[in-house]
C-alpha positions in Angstrom: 136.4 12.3 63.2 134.3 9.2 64.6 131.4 10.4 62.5 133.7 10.2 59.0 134.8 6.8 59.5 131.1 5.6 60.4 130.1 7.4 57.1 132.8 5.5 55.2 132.0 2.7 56.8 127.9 2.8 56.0 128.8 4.2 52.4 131.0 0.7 51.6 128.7 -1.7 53.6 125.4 0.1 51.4 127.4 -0.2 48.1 128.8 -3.9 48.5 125.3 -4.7 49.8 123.2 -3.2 46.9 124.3 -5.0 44.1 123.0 -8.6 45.9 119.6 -7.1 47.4 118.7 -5.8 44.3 118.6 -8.8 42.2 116.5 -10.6 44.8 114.1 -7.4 45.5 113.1 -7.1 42.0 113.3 -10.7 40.8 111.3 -13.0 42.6 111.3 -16.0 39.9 114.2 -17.8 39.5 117.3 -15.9 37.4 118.1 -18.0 34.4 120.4 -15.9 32.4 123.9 -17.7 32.1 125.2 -13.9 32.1 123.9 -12.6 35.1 124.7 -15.5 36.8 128.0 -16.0 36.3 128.0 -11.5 37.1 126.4 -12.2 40.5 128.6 -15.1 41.3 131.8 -13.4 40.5 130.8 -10.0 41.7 132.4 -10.2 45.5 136.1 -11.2 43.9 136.2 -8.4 41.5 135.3 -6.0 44.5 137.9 -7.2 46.7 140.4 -7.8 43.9 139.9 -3.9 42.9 140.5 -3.3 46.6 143.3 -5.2 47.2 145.4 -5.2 44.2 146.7 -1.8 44.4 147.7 -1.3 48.3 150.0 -5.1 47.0 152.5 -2.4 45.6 152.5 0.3 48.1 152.4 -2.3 51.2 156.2 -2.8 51.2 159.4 -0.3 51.3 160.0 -1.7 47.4 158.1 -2.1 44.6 160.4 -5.2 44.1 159.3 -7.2 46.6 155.8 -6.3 46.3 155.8 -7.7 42.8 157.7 -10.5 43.6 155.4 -11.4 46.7 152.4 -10.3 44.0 153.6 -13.1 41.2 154.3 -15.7 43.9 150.9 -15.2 44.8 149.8 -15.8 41.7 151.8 -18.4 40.2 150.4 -20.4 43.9 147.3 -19.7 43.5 147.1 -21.4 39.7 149.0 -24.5 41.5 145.8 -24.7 43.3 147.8 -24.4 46.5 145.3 -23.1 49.9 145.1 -19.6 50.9 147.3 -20.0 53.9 150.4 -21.6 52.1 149.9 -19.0 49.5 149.8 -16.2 52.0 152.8 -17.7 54.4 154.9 -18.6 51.0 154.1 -15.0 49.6 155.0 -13.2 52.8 158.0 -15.4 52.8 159.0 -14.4 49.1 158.9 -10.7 50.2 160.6 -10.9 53.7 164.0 -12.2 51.7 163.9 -10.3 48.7 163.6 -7.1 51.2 167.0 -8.8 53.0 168.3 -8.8 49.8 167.7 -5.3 48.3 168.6 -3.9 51.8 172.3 -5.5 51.2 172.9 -4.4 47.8 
């Protein structure tokens, strides 16, 4: 079982490593396309959005609360607020509105 979860491992270090080696391998001037630019700069928030955005829904015993700790998040976020008041207020969000549910 050791040997899977080094395979998994490799496999997601070589595919989140790839798409920044590549670009520098095969262009060795400077990139001046707006396009790719802004693709490479970005590229590391999509990933981890795509891999945390769904496991925010299936985290907690209610959907509920996930999406309210999941707006929260967002709504904080926009408010320019830091990643640690965000988290703390988020987590906070979700602890009461599981007290909540579990009364009803």
């Amino acid at each position: 079982m050791t040997g899977y979860y080094i395979t998994v491992v490799g496999l997601m270090a070589l595919v989140s490593y790839l798409p920044r080696v590549i670009p520098i391998v095969l262009l060795r001037k400077k990139i001046e396309n707006k396009f790719l630019l802004s693709f490479l700069k970005y590229m590391p928030y999509g990933v981890l959005s795509a891999m945390i955005f769904p496991a925010v829904f299936t985290s907690c015993a209610n959907p509920v609360s996930s999406a309210a700790g999941c707006i929260t998040a967002v709504v904080l976020s926009f408010k320019k607020l830091g990643l640690l008041p965000v988290a703390l207020i988020s987590s906070a969000v979700v602890f009461i509105v599981e007290r909540v549910m579990a009364v009803m």
